[in-house]
N, C-alpha and C positions, 0 to 999 in steps of 0.2 A: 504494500500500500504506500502511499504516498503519503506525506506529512506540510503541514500550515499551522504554524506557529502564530499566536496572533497577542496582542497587546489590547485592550481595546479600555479607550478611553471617555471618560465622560466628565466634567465640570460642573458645577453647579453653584448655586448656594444654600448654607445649612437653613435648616425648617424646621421649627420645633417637633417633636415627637407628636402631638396634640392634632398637629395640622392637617388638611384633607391633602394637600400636596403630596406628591412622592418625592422622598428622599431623594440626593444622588445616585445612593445604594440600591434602591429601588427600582432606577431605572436601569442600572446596568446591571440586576437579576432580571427585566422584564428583556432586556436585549443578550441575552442570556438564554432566555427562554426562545425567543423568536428565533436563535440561530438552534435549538434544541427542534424547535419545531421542524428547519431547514430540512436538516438531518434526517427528520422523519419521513419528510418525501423523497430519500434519496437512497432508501431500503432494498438490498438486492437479496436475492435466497439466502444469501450467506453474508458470514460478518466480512468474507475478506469483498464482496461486492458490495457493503454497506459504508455511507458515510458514516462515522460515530467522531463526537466528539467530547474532549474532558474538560474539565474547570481545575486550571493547576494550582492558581493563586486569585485571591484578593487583596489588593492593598486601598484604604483610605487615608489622605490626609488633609489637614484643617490649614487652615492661613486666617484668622479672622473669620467672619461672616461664609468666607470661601470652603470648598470642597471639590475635592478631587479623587476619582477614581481611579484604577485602575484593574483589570481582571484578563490573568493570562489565561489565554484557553489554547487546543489543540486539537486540529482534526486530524483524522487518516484518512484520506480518500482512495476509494477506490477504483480500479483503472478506468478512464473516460470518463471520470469526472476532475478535472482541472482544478489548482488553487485559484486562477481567476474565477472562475465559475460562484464559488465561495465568498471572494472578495467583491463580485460585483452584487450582489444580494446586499452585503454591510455601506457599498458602495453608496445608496441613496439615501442609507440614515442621516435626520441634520443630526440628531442628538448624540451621536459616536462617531469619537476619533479612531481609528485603527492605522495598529503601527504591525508590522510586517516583520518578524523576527527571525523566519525562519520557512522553507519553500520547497519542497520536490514534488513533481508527481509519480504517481505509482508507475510500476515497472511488471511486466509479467511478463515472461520470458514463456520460451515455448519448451516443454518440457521434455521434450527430444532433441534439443540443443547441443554440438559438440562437449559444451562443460558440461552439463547434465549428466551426457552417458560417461563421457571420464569420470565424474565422479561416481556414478551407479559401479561404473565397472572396476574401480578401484573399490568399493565397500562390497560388493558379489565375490572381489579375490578374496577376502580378506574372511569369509563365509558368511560375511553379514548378509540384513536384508536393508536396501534403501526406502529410506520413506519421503513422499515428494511431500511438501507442506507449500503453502501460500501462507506469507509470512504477514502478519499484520502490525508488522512496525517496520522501519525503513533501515538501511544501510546503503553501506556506498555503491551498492551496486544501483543505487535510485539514481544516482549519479555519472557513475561511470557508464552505466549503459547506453545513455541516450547519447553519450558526451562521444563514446566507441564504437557504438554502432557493432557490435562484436558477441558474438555465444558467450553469455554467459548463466552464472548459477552463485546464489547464498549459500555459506556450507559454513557450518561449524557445531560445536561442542556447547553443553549447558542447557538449561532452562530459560530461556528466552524470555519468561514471566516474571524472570527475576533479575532481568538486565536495569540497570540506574537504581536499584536499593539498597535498603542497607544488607540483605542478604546475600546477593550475588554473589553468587563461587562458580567452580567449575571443577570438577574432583580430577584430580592428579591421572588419575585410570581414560577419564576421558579426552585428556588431552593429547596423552600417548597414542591413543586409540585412532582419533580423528588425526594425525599425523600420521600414521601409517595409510 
């Protein structure tokens, strides 16, 4: 899948809690929602065909009477759906600023690909069995591919659910493993 990192900004000024107005806060949970809602139209069979997206941070801060948002979010999109595609939906909000931090689109490679079978055929020596996966988080190959134009294939070692926490390892057995 492809990944879009996004910043998304909002200003305003504070309101008392009492008030019928929406917060600042308020509104960028309700733009929040509206890109939640996006998403929803953007459902394929599967998660690696679905847009999804997260909410990674919140930050508020005060200046006087002022108030500023901001809320990092992050899609994966999946193949044929573009990060413009994304960007132009936020594109006609007046009430959000969005800042752009980060951009590939998904990549799917054909799975009879020269690297593919090298790598099948190197884990078949080896008496394994290969398992083909569509990978729903990005690597360089989001990049390199389009950039190469070239056969290629994702391959490595670990639990992939546990890539950027505090748990991530990868056991000494399987690194040996996936190097041979």
């Amino acid at each position: 899948k492809g990944t879009l990192s996004l910043v998304l900004h909002l200003n305003g000024e504070r309101t008392h809690l009492s008030s019928p107005d929406a917060t600042t806060v308020e509104r960028g949970l309700s733009a929040v929602e509206r890109l939640r809602a996006f998403c929803g139209t953007r459902r394929g069979r599967t998660a690696f065909n679905s847009l999804t997206m997260k909410v990674h941070s919140v930050q508020t801060n005060r200046s006087g009477s002022r108030e500023k948002v901001e809320i990092g979010v992050n899609f994966r999109l999946p193949p044929g759906l573009r990060a413009d595609d994304v960007l132009d939906v936020i594109d006609g909000w007046t009430d959000v600023q969005c800042e752009v931090i980060d951009r590939s689109d998904a990549v799917e490679v054909n799975p009879s690909n020269e690297a593919v079978r090298a790598l099948c055929a190197g884990i078949r020596n080896l008496e394994q069995r290969p398992t083909l996966l569509r990978k729903l988080g990005t690597s360089d190959l989001n990049l390199a591919e389009p950039a190469w134009q070239c056969p290629a294939a994702a391959y490595g070692p670990g639990d992939s659910h546990l890539d950027h926490t505090d748990n991530e390892h990868v056991e000494i057995a399987d690194i040996r493993r996936s190097t041979e």
